[in-house]
VOPAGU-2260 file (C-alpha; in pm, 1 decimal, decimal comma):
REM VOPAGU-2260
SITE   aa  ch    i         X         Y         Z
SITE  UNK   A    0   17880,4   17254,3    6610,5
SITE  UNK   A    1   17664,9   16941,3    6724,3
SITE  UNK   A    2   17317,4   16926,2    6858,1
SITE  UNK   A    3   17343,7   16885,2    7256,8
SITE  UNK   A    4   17126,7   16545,8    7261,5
SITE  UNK   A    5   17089,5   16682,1    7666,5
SITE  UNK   A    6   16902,1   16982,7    7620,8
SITE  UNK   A    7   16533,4   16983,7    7771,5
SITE  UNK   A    8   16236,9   16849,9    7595,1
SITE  UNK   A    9   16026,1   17129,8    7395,5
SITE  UNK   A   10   15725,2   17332,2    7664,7
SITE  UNK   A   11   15471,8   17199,2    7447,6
SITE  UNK   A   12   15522,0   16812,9    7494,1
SITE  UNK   A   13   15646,7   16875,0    7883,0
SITE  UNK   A   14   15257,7   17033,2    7867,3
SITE  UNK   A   15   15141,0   16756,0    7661,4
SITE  UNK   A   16   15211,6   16521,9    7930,8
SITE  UNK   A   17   15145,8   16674,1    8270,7
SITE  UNK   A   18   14811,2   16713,3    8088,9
SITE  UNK   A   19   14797,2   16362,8    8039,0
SITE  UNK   A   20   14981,0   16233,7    8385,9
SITE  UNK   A   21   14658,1   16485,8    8528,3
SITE  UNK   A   22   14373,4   16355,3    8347,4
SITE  UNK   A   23   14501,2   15953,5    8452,4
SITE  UNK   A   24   14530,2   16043,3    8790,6
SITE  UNK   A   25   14165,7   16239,2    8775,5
SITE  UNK   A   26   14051,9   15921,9    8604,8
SITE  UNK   A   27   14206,1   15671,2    8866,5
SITE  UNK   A   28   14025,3   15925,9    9163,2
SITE  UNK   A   29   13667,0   15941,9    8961,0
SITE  UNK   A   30   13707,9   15576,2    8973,4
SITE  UNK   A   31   13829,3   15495,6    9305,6
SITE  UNK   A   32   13562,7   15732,0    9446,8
SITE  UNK   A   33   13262,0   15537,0    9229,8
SITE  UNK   A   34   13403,4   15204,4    9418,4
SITE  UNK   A   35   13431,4   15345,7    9715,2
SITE  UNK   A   36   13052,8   15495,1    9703,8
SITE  UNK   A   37   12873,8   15154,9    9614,1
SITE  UNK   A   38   13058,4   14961,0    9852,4
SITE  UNK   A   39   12900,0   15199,9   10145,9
SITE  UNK   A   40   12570,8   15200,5    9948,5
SITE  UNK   A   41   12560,6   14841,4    9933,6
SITE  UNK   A   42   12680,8   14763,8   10249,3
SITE  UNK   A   43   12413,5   15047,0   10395,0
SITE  UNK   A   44   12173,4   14826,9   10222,4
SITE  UNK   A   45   12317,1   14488,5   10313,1
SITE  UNK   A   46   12269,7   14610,4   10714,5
SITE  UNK   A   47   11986,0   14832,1   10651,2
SITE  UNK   A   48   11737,0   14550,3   10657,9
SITE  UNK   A   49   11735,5   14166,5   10918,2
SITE  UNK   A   50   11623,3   13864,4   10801,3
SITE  UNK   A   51   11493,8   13594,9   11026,3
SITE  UNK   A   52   11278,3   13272,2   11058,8
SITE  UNK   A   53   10994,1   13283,3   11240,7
SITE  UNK   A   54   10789,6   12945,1   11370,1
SITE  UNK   A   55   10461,9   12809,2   11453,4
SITE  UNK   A   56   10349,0   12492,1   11642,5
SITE  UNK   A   57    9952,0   12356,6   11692,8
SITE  UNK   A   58    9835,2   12061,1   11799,8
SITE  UNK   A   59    9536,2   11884,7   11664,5
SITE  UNK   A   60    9318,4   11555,8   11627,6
SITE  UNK   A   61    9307,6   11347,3   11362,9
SITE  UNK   A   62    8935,7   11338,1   11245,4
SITE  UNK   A   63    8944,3   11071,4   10964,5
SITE  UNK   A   64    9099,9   10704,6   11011,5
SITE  UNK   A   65    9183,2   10507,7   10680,3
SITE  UNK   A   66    9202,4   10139,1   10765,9
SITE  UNK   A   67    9326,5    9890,0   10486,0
SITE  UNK   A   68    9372,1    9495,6   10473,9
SITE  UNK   A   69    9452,1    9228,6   10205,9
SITE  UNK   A   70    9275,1    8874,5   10243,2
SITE  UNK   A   71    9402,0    8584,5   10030,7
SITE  UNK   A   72    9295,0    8221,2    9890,1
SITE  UNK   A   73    9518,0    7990,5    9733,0
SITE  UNK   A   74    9430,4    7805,1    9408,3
SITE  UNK   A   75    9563,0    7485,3    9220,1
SITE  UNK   A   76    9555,7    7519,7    8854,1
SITE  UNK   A   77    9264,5    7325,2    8874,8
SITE  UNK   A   78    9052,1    7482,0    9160,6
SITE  UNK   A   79    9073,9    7819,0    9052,1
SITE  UNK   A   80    8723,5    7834,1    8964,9
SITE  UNK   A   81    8635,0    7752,4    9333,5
SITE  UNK   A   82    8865,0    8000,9    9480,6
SITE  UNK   A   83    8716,4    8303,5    9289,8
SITE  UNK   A   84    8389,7    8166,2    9438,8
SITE  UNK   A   85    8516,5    8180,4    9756,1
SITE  UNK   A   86    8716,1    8446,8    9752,9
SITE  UNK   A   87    8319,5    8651,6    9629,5
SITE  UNK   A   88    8175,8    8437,0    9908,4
SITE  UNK   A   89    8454,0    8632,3   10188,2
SITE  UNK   A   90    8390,2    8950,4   10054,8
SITE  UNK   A   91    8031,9    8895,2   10155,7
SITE  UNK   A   92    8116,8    8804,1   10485,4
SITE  UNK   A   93    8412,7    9091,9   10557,0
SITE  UNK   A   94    8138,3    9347,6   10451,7
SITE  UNK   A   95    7910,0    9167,8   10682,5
SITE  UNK   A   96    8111,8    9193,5   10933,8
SITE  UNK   A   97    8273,7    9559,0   10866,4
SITE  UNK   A   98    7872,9    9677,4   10909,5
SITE  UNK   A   99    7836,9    9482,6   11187,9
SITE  UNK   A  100    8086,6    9708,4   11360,0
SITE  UNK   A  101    7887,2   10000,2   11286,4
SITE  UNK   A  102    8073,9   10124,0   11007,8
SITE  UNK   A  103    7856,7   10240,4   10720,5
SITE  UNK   A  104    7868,0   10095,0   10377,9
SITE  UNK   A  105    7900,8   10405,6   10198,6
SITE  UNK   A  106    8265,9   10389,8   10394,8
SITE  UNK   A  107    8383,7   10062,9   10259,3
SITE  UNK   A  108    8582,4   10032,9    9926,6
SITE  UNK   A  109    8666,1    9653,2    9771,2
SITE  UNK   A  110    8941,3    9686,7    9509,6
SITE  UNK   A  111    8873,8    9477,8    9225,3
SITE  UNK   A  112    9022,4    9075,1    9303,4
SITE  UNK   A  113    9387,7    9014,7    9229,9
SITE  UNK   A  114    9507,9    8670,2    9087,0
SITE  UNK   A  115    9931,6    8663,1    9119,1
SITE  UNK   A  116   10095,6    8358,7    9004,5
SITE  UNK   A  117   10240,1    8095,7    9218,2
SITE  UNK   A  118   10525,0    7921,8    9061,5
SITE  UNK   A  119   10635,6    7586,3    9149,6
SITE  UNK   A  120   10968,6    7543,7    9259,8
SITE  UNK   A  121   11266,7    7396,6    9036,3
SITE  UNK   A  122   11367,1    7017,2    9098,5
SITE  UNK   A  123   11662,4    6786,3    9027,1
SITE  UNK   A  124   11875,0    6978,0    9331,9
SITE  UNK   A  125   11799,5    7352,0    9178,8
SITE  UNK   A  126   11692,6    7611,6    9423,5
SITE  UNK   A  127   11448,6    7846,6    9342,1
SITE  UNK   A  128   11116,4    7887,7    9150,4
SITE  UNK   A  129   11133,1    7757,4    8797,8
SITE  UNK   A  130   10893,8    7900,4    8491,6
SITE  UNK   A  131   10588,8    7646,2    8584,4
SITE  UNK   A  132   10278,6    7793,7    8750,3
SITE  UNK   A  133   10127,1    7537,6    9018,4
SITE  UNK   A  134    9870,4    7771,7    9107,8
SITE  UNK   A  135    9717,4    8129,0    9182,9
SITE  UNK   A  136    9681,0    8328,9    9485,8
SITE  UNK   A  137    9343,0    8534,8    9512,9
SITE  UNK   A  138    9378,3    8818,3    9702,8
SITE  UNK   A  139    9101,3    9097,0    9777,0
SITE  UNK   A  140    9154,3    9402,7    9924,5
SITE  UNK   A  141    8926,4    9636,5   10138,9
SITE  UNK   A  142    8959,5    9959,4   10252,0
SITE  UNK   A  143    8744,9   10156,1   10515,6
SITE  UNK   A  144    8750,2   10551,5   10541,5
SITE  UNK   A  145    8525,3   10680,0   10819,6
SITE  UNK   A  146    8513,8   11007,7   11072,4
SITE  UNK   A  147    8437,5   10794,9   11347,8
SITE  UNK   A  148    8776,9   10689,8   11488,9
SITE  UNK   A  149    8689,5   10484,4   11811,7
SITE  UNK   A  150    8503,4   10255,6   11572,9
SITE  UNK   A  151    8792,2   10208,8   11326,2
SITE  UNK   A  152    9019,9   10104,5   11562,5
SITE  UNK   A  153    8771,8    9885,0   11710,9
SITE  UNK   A  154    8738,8    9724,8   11382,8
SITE  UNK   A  155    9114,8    9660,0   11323,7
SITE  UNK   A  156    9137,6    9502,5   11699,6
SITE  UNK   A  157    8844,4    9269,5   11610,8
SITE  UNK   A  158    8951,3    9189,7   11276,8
SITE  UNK   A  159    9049,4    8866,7   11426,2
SITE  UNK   A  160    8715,5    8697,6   11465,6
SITE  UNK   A  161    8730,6    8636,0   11093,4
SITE  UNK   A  162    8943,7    8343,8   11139,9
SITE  UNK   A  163    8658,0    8154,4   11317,0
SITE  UNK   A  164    8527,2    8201,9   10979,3
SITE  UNK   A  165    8832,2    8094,4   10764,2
SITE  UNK   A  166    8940,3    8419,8   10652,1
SITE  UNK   A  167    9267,4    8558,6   10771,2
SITE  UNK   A  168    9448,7    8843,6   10684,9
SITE  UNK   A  169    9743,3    8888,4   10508,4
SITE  UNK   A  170    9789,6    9260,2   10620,4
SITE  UNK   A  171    9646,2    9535,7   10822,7
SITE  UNK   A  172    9696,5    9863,7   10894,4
SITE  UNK   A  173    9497,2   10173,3   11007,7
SITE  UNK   A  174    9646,0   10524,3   10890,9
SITE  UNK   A  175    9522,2   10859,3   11048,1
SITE  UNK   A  176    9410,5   11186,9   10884,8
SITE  UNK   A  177    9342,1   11554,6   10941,5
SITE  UNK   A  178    9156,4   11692,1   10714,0
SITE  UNK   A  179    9131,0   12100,4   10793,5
SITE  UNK   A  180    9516,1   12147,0   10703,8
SITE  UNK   A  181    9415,0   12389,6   10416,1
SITE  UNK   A  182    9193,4   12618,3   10619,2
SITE  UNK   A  183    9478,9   12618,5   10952,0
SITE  UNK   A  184    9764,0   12746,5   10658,5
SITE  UNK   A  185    9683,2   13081,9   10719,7
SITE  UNK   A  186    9677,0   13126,6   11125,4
SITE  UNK   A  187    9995,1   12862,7   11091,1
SITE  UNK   A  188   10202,3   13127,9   10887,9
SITE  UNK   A  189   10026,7   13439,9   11028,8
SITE  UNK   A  190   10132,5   13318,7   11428,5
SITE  UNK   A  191   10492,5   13209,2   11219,2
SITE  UNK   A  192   10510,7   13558,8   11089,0
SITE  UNK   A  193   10441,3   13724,1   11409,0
SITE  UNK   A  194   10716,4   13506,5   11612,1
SITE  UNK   A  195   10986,5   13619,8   11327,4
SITE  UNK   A  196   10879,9   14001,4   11413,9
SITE  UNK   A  197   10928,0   13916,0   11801,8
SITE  UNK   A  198   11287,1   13741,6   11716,9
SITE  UNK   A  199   11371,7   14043,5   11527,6
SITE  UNK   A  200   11282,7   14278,4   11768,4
SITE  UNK   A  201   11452,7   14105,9   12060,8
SITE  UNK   A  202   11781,6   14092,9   11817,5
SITE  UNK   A  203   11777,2   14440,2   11676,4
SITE  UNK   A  204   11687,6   14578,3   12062,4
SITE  UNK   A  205   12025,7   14533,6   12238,1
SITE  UNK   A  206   12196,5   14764,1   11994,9
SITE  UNK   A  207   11895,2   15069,3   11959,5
SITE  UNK   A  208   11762,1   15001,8   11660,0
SITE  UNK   A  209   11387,9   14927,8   11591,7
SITE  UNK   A  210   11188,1   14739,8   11336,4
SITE  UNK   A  211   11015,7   14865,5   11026,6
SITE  UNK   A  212   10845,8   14793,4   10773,2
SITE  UNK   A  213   10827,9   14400,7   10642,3
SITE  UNK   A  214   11033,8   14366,4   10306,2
SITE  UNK   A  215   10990,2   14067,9   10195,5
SITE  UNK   A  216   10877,0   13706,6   10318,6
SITE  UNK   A  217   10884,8   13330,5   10222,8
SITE  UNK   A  218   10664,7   13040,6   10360,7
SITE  UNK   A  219   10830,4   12729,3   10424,8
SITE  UNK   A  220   10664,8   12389,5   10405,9
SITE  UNK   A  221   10428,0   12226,7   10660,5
SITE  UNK   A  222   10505,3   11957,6   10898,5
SITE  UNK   A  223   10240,9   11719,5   11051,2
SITE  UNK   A  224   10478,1   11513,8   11330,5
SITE  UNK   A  225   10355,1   11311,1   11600,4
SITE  UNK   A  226   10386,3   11513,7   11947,0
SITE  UNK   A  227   10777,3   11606,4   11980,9
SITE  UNK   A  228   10889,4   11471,5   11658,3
SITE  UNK   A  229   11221,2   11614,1   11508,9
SITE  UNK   A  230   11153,3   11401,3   11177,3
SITE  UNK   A  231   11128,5   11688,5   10938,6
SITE  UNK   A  232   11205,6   11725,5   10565,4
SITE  UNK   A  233   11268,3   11970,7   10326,4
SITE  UNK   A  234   10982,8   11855,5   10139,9
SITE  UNK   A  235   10716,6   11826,5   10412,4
SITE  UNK   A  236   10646,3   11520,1   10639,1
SITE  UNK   A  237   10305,2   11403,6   10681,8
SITE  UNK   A  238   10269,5   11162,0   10968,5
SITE  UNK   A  239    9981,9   10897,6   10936,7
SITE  UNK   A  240   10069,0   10642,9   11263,8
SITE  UNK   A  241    9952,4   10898,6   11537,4
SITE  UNK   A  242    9596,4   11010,3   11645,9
SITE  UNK   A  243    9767,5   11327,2   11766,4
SITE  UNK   A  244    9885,5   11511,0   11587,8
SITE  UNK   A  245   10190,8   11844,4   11553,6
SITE  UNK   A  246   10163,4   12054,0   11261,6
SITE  UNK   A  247   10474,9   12351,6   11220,1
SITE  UNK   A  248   10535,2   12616,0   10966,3
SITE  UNK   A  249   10797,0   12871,4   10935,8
SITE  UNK   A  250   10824,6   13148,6   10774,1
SITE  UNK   A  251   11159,1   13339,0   10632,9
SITE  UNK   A  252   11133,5   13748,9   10660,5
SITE  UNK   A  253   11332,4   14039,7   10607,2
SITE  UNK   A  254   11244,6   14379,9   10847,1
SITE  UNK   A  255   11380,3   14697,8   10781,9
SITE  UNK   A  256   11567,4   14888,3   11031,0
SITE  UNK   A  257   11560,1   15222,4   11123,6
C-alpha cells in the first residue's frame, strides 16, 4: 500500500510551531508595548516643561567720549626734512590748543608720525600713478579720551580754529562710551529672567497649569542701540554715534509645569 502524502503533520512539530507562532507574537507585543511606553514618556517630558525668551531694556548715558583726528603735511622729496619739522611744530600747537579747551593732558594720546608715499602720476597719455615717488605725506594722529563730554564735543566743534593756524584736518570723529556695562550684566539678565517667568505664566494660565521650578537657562548677547534701534546682531552691536544710549539682553528658559 502507499504512504497517504495527505495525512496530518506529527503533534510534536504542530506543537513545535504554535510554540514558536506564540513566542513571535509575545515578542512583537513586548516590543510594541516598549515603543508605545517611551513615546508617552517622552512626549510627557517634551510637554512637561515651557521654554521661553524673556527681555530686558535700560537706558543709560554715555560717560566717556573718545574723539580722534588725522592732520597732514605734504613733502617734496626734497623738503621732507622741513615737513617733519613742521609736522613736530603742529603737534605743539594741537596740544596747545586741545588744553586750551580744558581737556587735561593726561587725556591726550599722539600716535607716533606716519610718512605714506606719494607717487607721481604716469606720463606719455597713461593714466594712473606710475612706480616714482614725488613726495611724502606726513600725517599725525591724536586722540583724546576724557569723562567730561560737554567739553569733547566742544573741542570737535572748535577744531576749526586751527586753520587760522595752517593746520587742517584730514578727519574727525568723536565716538561715545559707557563704561559700567560689566557691573549692569547682572540686573540686565536678572529683570530678563523675571519677564520670561511672567511670559510663561501668562501662557501656561489660560489652560490651568502653573509654573515650577526653572530647568534650565541661557543668556543671550547684549545690545547697546541708540534709543529705538532695531539694528541687532547675533553677535552683539555696540553703538558708538549716540550719547544715549539702549542696552537689551534676553534670556532663553525652560519652566516646569505642574
Amino acid at each position: 500500500m502507499n504512504e497517504n502524502t495527505n495525512s496530518p503533520a506529527p503533534w510534536s512539530d504542530r506543537m513545535f510551531k504554535a510554540l514558536w507562532v506564540s513566542s513571535a507574537i509575545c515578542g512583537i507585543a513586548i516590543l510594541a508595548g516598549l515603543t508605545i511606553h517611551g513615546y508617552f514618556m517622552s512626549n510627557r517630558s517634551a510637554t512637561n516643561t515651557i521654554a521661553v525668551t524673556g527681555s530686558a531694556k535700560m537706558e543709560v548715558k554715555s560717560d566717556l567720549a573718545k574723539w580722534s583726528a588725522s592732520f597732514a603735511r605734504r613733502a617734496t622729496l626734497s623738503g621732507l626734512k622741513t615737513a617733519l619739522a613742521q609736522s613736530n611744530s603742529d603737534t605743539d600747537r594741537i596740544k596747545k590748543f586741545i588744553i586750551d579747551s580744558g581737556i587735561s593732558e593726561s587725556s591726550i594720546t599722539f600716535l607716533p608720525i606716519q610718512s605714506d608715499p606719494i607717487y607721481a602720476n604716469q606720463s606719455g597719455g597713461y593714466y594712473g600713478p606710475s612706480q616714482d615717488i614725488s613726495g611724502y605725506s606726513i600725517r599725525q594722529e591724536v586722540r583724546v579720551e576724557d569723562a567730561d563730554i560737554a567739553k569733547v564735543d566742544a573741542l570737535a566743534k572748535n577744531v576749526s580754529k586751527l586753520i587760522d593756524e595752517g593746520i587742517i584736518a584730514d578727519y574727525q570723529h568723536t565716538e561715545y562710551y559707557y563704561t559700567k556695562l560689566d557691573a549692569l550684566r547682572p540686573e540686565l539678565f536678572a529683570a530678563a529672567t523675571k519677564d520670561a517667568k511672567t511670559r510663561a505664566e501668562a501662557i501656561a494660565g489660560g489652560t490651568g497649569v502653573k509654573i515650577g521650578a526653572l530647568k534650565s537657562a541661557r543668556t543671550g548677547v547684549i545690545q547697546v542701540l541708540s534709543p529705538n534701534s532695531t539694528d541687532v546682531s547675533d553677535y552683539g552691536t555696540y553703538d558708538l554715534s549716540t550719547k544715549d544710549k539702549e542696552i537689551s539682553a534676553t534670556v532663553n528658559v525652560s519652566f516646569e509645569l505642574k
